[in-house]
C-alpha positions as CSV (number, residue, x, y, z in Angstrom):
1,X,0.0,0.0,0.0
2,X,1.5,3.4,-1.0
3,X,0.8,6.5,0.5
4,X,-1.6,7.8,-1.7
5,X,-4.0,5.0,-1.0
6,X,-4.0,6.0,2.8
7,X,-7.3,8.4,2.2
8,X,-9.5,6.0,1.2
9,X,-9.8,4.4,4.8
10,X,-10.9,5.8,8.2
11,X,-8.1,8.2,9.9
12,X,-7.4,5.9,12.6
13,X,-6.6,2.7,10.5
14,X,-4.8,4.8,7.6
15,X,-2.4,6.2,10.5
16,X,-1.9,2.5,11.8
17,X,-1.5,1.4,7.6
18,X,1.1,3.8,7.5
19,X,2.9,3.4,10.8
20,X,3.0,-0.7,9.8
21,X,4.6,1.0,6.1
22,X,7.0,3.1,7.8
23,X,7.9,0.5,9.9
24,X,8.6,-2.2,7.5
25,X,10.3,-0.1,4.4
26,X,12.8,1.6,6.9
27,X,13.9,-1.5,9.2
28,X,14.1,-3.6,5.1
29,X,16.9,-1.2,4.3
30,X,19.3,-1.7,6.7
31,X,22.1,-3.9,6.2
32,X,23.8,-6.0,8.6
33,X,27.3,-3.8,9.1
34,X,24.7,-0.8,9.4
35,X,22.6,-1.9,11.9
36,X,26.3,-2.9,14.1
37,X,28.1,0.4,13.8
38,X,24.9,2.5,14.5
39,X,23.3,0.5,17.1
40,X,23.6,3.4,19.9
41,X,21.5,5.4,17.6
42,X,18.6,3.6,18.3
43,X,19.6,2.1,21.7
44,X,19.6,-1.1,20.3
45,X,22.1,-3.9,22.9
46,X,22.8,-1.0,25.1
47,X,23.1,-1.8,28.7
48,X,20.1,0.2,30.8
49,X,18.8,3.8,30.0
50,X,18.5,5.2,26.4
51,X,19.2,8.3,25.8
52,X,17.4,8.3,22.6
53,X,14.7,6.1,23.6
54,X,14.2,6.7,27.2
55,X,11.6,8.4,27.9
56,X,8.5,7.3,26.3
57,X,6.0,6.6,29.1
58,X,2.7,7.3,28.3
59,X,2.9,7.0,23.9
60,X,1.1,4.8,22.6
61,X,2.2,1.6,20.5
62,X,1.0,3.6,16.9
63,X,3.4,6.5,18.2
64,X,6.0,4.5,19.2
65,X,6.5,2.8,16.0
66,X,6.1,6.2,13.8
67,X,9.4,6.7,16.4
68,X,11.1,3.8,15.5
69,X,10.9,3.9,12.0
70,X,11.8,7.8,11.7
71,X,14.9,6.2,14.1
72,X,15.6,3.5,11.9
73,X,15.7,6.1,8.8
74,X,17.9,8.6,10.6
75,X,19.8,5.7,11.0
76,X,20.4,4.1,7.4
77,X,20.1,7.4,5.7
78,X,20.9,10.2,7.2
79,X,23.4,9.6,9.7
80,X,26.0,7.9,7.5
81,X,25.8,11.0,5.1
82,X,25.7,13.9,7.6
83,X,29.0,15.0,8.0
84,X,29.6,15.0,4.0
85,X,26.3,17.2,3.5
86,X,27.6,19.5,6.0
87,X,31.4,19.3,4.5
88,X,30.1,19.8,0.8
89,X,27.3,21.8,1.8
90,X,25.0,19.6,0.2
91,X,21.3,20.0,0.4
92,X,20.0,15.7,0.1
93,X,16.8,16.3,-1.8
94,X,16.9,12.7,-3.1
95,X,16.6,11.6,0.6
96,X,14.4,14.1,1.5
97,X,12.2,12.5,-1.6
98,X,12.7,8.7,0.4
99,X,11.3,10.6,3.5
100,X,8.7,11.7,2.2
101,X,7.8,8.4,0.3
102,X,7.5,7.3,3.9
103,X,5.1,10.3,5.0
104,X,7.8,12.5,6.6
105,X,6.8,15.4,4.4
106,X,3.4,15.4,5.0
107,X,3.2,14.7,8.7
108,X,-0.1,16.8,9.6
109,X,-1.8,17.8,6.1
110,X,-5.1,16.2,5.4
111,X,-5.0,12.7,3.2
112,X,-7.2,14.3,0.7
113,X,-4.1,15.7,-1.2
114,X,-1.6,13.3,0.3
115,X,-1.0,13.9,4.1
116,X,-0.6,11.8,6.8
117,X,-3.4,13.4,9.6
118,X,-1.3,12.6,12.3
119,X,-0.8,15.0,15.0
120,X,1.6,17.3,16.6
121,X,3.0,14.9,19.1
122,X,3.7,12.6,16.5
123,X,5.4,14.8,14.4
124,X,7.6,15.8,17.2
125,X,8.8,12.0,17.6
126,X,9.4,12.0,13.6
127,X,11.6,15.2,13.7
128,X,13.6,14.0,17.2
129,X,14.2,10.8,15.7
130,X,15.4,12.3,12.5
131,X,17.9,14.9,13.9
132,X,19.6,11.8,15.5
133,X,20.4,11.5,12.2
134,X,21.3,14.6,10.9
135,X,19.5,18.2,13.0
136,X,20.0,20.1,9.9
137,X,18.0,17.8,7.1
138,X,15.3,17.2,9.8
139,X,14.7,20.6,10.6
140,X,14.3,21.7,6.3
141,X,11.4,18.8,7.1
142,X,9.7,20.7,9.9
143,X,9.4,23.9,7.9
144,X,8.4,22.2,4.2
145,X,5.8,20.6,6.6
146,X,5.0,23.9,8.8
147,X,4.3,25.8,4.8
148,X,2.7,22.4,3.9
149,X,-0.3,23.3,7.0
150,X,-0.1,26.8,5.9
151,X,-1.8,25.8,2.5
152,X,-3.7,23.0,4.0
153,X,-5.8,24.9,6.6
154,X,-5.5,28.4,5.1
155,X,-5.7,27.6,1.0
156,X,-8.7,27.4,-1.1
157,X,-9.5,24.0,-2.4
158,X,-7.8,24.6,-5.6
159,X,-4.8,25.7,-4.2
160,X,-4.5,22.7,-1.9
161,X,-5.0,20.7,-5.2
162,X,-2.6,22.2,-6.8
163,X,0.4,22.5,-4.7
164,X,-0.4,19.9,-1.8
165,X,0.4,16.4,-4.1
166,X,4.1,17.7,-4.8
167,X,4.8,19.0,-1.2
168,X,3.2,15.8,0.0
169,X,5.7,14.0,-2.2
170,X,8.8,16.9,-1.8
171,X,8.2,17.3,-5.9
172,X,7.8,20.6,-5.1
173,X,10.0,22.1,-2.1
174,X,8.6,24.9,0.2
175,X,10.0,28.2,2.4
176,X,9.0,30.2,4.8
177,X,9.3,33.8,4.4
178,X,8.7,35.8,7.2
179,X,12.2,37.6,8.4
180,X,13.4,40.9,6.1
181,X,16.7,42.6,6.7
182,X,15.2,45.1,8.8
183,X,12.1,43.1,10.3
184,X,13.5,40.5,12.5
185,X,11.8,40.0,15.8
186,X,9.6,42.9,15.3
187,X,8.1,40.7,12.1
188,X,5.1,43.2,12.1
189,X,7.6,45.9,11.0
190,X,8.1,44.6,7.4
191,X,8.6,46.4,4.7
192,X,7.7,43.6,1.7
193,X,4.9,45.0,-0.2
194,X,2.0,43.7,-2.9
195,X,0.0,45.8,-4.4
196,X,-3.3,45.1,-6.4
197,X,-2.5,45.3,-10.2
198,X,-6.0,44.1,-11.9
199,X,-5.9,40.2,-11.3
200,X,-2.6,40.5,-9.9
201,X,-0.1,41.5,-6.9
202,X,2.9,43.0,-7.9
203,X,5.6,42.4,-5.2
204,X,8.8,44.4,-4.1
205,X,10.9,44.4,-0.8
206,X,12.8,41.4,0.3
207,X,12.9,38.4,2.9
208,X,16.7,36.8,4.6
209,X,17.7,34.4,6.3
210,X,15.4,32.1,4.1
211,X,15.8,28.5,4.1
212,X,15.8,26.7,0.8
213,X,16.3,30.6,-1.2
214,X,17.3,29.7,-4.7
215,X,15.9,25.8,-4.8
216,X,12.8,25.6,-3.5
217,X,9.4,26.0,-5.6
218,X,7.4,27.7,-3.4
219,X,7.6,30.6,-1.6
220,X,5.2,31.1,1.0
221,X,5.6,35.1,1.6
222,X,4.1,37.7,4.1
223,X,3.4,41.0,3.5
224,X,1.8,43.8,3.4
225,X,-1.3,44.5,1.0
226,X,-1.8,47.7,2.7
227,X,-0.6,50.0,5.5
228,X,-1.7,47.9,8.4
229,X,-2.7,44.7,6.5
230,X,-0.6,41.6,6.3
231,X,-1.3,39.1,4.0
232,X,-0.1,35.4,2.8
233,X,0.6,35.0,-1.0
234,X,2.4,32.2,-2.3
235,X,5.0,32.7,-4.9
236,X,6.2,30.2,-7.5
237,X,9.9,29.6,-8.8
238,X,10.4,31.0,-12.1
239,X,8.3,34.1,-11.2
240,X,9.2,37.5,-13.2
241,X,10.4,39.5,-10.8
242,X,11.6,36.6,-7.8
243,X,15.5,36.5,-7.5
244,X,17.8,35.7,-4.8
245,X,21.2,36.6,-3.1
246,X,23.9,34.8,-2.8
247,X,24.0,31.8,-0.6
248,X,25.0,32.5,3.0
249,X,27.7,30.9,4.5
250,X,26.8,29.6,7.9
251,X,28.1,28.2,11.4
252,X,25.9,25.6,11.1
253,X,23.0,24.1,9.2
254,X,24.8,23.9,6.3
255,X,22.9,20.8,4.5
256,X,20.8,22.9,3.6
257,X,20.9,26.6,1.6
258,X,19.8,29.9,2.9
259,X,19.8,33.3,1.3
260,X,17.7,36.6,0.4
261,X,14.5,36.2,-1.6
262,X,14.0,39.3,-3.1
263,X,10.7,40.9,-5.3
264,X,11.2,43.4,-7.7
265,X,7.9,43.8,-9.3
266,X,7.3,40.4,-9.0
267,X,3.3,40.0,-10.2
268,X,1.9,37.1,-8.8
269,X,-2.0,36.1,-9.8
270,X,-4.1,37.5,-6.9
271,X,-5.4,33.5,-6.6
272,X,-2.2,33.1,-4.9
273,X,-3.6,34.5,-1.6
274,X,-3.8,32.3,1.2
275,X,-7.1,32.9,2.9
276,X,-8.1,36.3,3.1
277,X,-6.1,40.1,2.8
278,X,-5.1,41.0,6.4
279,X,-5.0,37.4,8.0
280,X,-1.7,36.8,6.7
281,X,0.4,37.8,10.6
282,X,-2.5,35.7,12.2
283,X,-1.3,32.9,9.6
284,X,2.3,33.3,10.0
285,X,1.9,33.1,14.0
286,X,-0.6,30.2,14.0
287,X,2.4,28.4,11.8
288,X,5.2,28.9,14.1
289,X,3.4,27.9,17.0
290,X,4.0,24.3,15.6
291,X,7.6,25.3,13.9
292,X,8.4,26.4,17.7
293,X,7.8,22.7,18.4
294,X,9.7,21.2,15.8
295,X,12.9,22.9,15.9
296,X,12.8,21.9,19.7
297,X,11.8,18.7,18.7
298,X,15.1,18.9,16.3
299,X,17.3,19.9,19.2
300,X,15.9,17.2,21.1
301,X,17.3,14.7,18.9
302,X,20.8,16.6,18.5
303,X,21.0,16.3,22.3
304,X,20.1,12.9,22.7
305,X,22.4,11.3,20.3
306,X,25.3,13.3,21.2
307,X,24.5,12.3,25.1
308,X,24.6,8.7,23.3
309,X,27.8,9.5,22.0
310,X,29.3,10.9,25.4
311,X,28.6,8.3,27.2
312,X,30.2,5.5,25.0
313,X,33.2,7.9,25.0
314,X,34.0,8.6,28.3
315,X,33.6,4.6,29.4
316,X,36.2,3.7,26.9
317,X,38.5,7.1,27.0
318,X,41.2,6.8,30.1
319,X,42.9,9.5,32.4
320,X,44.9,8.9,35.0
321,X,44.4,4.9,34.8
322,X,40.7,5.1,35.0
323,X,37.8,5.7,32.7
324,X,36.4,9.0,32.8
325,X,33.1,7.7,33.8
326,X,34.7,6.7,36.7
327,X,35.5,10.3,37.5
328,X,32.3,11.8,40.1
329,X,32.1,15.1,38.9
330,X,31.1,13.8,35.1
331,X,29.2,11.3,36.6
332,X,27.2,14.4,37.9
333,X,27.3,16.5,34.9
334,X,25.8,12.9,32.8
335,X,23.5,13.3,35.3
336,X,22.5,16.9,34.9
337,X,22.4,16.6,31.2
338,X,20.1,13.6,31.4
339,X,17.9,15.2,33.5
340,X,17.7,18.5,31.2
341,X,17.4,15.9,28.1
342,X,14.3,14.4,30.2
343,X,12.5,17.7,31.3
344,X,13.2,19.2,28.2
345,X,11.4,16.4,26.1
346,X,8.8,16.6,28.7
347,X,7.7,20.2,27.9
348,X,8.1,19.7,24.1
349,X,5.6,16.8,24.0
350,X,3.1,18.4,26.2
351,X,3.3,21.5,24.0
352,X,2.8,19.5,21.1
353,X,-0.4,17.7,23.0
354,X,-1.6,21.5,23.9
355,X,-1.9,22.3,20.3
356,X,-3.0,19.4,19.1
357,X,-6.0,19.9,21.8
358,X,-6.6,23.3,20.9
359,X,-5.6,24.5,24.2
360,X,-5.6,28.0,24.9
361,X,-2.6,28.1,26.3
362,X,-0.9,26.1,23.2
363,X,1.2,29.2,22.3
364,X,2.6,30.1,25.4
365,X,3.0,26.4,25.8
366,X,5.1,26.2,22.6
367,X,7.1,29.4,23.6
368,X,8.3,27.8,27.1
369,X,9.2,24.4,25.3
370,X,11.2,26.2,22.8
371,X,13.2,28.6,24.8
372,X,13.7,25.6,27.8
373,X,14.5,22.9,25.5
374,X,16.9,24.6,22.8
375,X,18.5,26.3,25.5
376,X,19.1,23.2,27.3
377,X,19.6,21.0,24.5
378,X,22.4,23.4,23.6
379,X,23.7,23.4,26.7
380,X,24.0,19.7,26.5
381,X,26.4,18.9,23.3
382,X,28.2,22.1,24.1
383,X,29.7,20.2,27.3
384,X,29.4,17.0,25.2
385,X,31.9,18.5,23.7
386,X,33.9,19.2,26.5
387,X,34.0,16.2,27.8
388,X,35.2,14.6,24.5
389,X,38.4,17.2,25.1
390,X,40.6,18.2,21.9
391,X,38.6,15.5,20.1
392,X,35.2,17.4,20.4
393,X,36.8,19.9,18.7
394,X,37.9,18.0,15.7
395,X,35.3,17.2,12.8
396,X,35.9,13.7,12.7
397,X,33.9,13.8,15.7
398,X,29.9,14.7,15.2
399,X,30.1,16.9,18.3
400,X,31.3,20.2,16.9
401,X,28.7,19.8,13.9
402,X,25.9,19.2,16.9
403,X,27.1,22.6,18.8
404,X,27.3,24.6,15.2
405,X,23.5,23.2,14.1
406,X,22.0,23.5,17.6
407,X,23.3,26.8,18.1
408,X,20.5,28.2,15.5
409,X,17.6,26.8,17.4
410,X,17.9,29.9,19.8
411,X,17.2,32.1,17.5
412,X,15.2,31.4,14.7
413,X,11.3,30.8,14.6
414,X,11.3,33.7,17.4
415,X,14.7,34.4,19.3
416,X,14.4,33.1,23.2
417,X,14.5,36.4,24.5
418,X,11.3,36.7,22.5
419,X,9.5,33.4,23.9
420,X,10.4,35.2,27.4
421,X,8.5,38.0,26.1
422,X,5.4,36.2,24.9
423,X,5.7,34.1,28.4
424,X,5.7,37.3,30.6
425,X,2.9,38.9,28.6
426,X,0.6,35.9,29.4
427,X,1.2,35.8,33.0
428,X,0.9,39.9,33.6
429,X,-2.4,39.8,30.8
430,X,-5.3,40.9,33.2
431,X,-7.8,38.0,33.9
């Protein structure tokens, strides 16, 4: 059975068809000498506690198989390439492709056009598990699936028709487009205008820091159709008027490309609005609630296999005629870490369960999983590293790539010192 025959059952069996798919496709492709060297991936013939698998009280046998075959794909896929991609710089759009063959690009869209229905919870196991693989691949996922919803819940039924199949599939590739050169933080500041041009919008201003600039096929854009009025319009590759800067060279994420997307009288058919004129900030928010999620879902996974990592190392590594392990004070800091790993996984999944309830407090929710748990996560393979010595530092060794790719989490999709600011807010709003 192949994705696309998912919609044609009731939601609860297609999710269980497709876990059972998932499952079976991803554990096929492992060889033997794979499944040896990456067994701590998984936390397959360790002794004890996983760090990758350890805390999964309370999920349900559906979710926990959706987590073991995104694990056993980081696993045969990603993590054997992900020091190349980042070396080369090389965005895997061919794997991407094999992820989404097994749903992973598609997580939370309807089945109607392709999608999966699953939930937010879910999707947070699927991006933790993939990061174990390789953070920077798995987060491009969670924002081709956060512009995915965008046209899902906020598109008119012929634009879910149109563009929905090929993001479903990663045919077509999708960006966000919110950040502008002088609109960071203070998004509703931005300058990007479209005006009304008979059946069209003609664009001009510019957006940075974008993820998949220059490759991918749709550009889902905000800005403003009129002094105080925010809109969502989609733009297509190939576009008069769409161009882009050069590619930015970055600390970290570098599997994948980022650089200016920039309108100069781009005219875009005014059936390219998402929604209605004005509810494009509304939009844009509503989407990063879940992308605050994911990219702490992503640093989850970062943390968690370079904990994995530690651990093995400093049983095996010896100074002064012992293990390190058998030093107390990074017995404590394993400790510390494990228990920030834990709480930090804790607050991300009950996020994800407040938005996938409707809570109202889902978005201050998302905010304190994403400032806690990057920040923590962070924290973690940054004294990963350090206890890995001069060969942390080295790039033979996945822990400087972890510190470089985590480091982004605590800024984008809302810097932390903004998620303190939406926090605060809610607790001094008057009842």
């Amino acid at each position: 059975m192949g994705t696309k025959d998912l919609h044609l059952i009731s939601t609860h069996h297609k999710s269980l068809v497709l876990q059972q798919m998932l499952f079976k496709g991803t554990t096929a492709a492992l060889s033997g000498a794979t499944r040896r060297t990456l067994k701590l991936v998984s936390g397959g013939g360790q002794r004890g506690h996983s760090f990758i698998t350890g805390d999964n009280f309370g999920l349900t046998e559906d979710q926990l198989t959706i987590q073991k075959s995104a694990l056993d794909f980081a696993k045969s896929r990603l993590l054997p390439n992900a020091a190349e991609w980042d070396r080369k710089e090389i965005f895997p759009i061919a794997e991407m492709k094999e992820a989404a063959a097994l749903g992973f690009a598609a997580i939370y869209t309807k089945a109607e056009h392709g999608g999966c229905e699953l939930g937010r919870l879910e999707a947070s196991l699927v991006f933790e598990a993939l990061a174990t693989g390789c953070v920077s691949t798995s987060a491009y996922l969670s924002i081709h699936n956060m512009c995915s919803w965008m046209i899902d819940s906020f598109g008119s039924n012929e634009q879910r028709a149109k563009w929905l199949p090929g993001l479903s599939k990663f045919d077509l590739i999708a960006s966000y487009c919110l950040t502008e050169p002088n609109s960071g933080s203070d998004s509703a500041a931005m300058q990007t205008q479209a005006k009304r041009d008979g059946g069209d919008f003609v664009l001009n201003g510019s957006k940075c820091f974008i993820s998949g600039g220059s490759v991918s096929d749709l550009y889902v854009v905000m800005c403003k159709t009129g002094e105080k009025e925010i809109s969502t319009i989609v733009v297509e590759k190939g576009t008069k008027g769409l161009s882009f800067g050069k590619k930015e060279e970055k600390m970290g994420w570098r599997s994948q490309p980022t650089t200016m997307v920039i309108f100069d009288d781009c005219r875009v058919p005014q059936a390219n609005l998402l929604g209605k004129a004005g509810d494009g900030f509304k939009f844009a928010m509503k989407g990063l609630d879940g992308g605050r999620i994911n990219i702490a879902s992503c640093s989850l996974g970062g943390a968690a296999f370079g904990l994995e990592t530690t651990r093995e190392y400093i049983q095996t590594r010896k100074q002064f005629k012992k293990p390190l392990a058998d030093h107390q004070y990074l017995q404590y800091k394993l400790a510390d870490m494990a228990t920030d790993l834990s709480a930090s996984r804790a607050m991300v999944r009950r996020a994800a369960q407040l938005l996938d309830a409707g809570d109202p407090q889902h978005t201050v929710g998302a905010a304190m999983a994403k400032r806690f748990a990057t920040d923590k996560c962070f924290d973690i393979v940054n004294y990963c590293l350090q206890m890995h010595g001069g060969y942390g530092y080295l790039n033979e060794y996945p822990l400087e790539r972890l510190v470089r790719d985590l480091r982004v989490h605590q800024i984008l999709e809302g810097t932390n010192e903004i998620m303190r600011l939406i926090i605060s807010r809610r607790l001094l709003k008057p009842e």
